[in-house]
C-alpha positions, 0 to 999 in steps of 0.5 A: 825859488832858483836864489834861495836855493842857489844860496843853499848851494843846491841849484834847481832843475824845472821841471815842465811835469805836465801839459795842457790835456795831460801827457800820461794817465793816471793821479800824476797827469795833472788832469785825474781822474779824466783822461790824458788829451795832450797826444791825441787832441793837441799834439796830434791836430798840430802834427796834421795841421788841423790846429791853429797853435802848437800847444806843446812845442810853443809852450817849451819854447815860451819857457826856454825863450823866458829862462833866457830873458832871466840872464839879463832880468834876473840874473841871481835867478838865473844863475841859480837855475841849473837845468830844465826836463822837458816832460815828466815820463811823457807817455807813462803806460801808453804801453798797456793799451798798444800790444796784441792783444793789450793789457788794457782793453776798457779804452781806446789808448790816448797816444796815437799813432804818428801819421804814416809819412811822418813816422816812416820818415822819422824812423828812416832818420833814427836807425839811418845812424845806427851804423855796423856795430850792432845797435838796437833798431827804434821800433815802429809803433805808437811811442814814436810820437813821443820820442818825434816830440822828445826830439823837437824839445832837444833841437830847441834847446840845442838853439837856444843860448841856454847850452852857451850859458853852462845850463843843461837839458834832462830828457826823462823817458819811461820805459812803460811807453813801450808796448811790449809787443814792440821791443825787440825779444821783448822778456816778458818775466822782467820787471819794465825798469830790468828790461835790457831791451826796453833801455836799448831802444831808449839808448838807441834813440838817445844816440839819435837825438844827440852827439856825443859832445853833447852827451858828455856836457848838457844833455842828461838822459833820465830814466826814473826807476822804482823798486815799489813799481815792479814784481821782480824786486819787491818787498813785503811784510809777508813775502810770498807771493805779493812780494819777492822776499818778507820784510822780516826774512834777513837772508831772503831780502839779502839774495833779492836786493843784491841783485836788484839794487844794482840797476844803475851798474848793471841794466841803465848803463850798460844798455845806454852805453851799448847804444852810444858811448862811455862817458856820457852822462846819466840821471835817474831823477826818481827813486824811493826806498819803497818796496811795494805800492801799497803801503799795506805791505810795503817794509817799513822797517828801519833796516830795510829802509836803510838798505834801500837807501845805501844800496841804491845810492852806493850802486848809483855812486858806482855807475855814475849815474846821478840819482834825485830823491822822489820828494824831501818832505811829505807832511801829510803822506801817512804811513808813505812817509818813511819810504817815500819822504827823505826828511823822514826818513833820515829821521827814522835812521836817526840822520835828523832830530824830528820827524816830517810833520805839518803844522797842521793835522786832520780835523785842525780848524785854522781861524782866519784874520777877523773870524769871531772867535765865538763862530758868530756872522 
């Protein structure tokens, strides 16, 4: 749709969010309720060189080869397109079942190890650039294969036309790929998203990946952050102990979010800074005005929806750090839309004149052309 919304002044990036197989677990891999194969039974075999075909690096490079073919055949498309993500948070919560011992023991974990050679030599190259400035070393361990892959997908997009033709690359990473065992004085009390350490790892590797010109044009870093997702930054309607402070509670949400709602300022770019340079460019292509998972107890309330909105974008706006709504309109989300759905709730705060309603709602029969009107065959 990259001409519809270039006319709407707001050009698209694709997203590849999964891969054959799955390339994480849980509802969004694409595959639930079956486990995530893309790691151990594709990229794995095309690593050890038991595969005949190399399904995700080929993919990448199919799409990355017809993205360039459109600034010839389809040059409107074209020009409508803006970047391409690579992979959605690949490897989101490898690290629940890779520490000593692991937080998930009914399974064995679906990211492998990369081979040894390979993953000594990769290592050797990464934290050979560190330099004498006291950078963050990569880890050995299992994310290794993700950010091996990561790094093959910015080569093919560094060798392609599309850095030439004004497009860009934004390269998600997620920090629960981690398992934490392996991140340096790892603290343990801190939500994923707040761990310093996690994202100087993640700075670290980025500084690897790319140059410093390249960071400052068409490579973007993109870490997703949710307050809904992590213990230390949550709201609930009855507070303690499922949430850090009540929906309810004005001084309590106050004294939490001032401090929580300064993630982009105070953790995502001071860390990556630290590993790479000012200036470089940042995305957080994930965020919500949710404060808790479950929307049993999550705020719902029009004043804290608002301050998770304004906070987080105010902070965002501050940092510099470019920030992408999870969804604009969830029809059907439920009680999930006034958090999670902007249509709705720029609606609730009164921005937009109707709410985020599908034509259609549960138990609707929509008859189809030439169906008989009295349910005769």
């Amino acid at each position: 749709r990259s001409r519809d919304e270039k006319t709407d002044g707001i050009p698209p990036a694709k997203d590849i969010h999964t891969y054959p197989g799955g390339t994480s677990v849980g509802t969004f891999s694409g595959v639930w309720p079956r486990y995530a194969r893309f790691w151990s039974d594709g990229d794995a075999p095309a690593l050890d060189g038991t595969a005949e075909t190399d399904v995700g690096r080929d993919t990448l490079k199919s799409i990355v080869s017809w993205l360039e073919s459109l600034a010839v055949s389809d040059p409107a498309a074209f020009e409508g397109l803006r970047a391409l993500s690579p992979m959605n948070e690949p490897g989101h919560l490898a690290g629940l079942y890779d520490g000593d011992p692991p937080i998930r023991t009914d399974r064995e974990t679906y990211l492998p190890p990369l081979p040894r050679d390979v993953a000594k030599k990769y290592l050797a190259e990464v934290n050979g650039k560190l330099g004498n400035k006291g950078r963050t070393a990569v880890p050995d361990g299992n994310h290794l294969r993700v950010l091996y892959w990561l790094n093959d997908a910015v080569e093919t997009f560094r060798g392609s036309k599309l850095p030439g033709l004004g497009k860009e690359l934004h390269v998600n990473i997620h920090e629960s790929l981690f398992a934490p065992d392996d991140l340096p004085d790892p603290a343990p009390d801190a939500d994923y998203g707040d761990n310093t350490n996690a994202m100087s790892v993640v700075g670290s590797w980025w500084r690897s990946a790319t140059r410093p010109d390249e960071r400052k044009t068409w490579a973007v870093l993109d870490v997703h952050h949710y307050h809904a997702w992590g213990t230390e930054c949550s709201g609930t309607v009855e507070g303690a102990p499922s949430g850090r402070f009540a929906c309810g509670d004005a001084g309590e949400r106050k004294e939490v979010t001032s401090r929580c709602l300064s993630w982009a300022s105070g953790v995502y770019r001071p860390a990556i800074e630290a590993e790479c340079e000012g200036g470089l460019r940042l995305a957080s292509a994930e965020f919500s005005a949710g404060t808790h998972h479950s929307v049993r107890h999550a705020c719902n309330d029009a004043s804290t929806l608002r301050l998770m909105l304004e906070g987080q974008v105010a902070d965002a706006r501050g940092a510099d750090v470019e920030l992408f709504w999870w969804s604009w309109k969830l029809p059907y989300g439920g009680a999930f839309r006034r958090a999670w759905s902007l249509r709705h709730l720029l609606y609730v705060l009164g921005v937009l004149g109707s709410p985020d309603e599908g034509p259609f709602h549960c138990g609707d029969h929509v008859r189809p052309p030439g169906e008989p009107e009295d349910a005769s065959i």
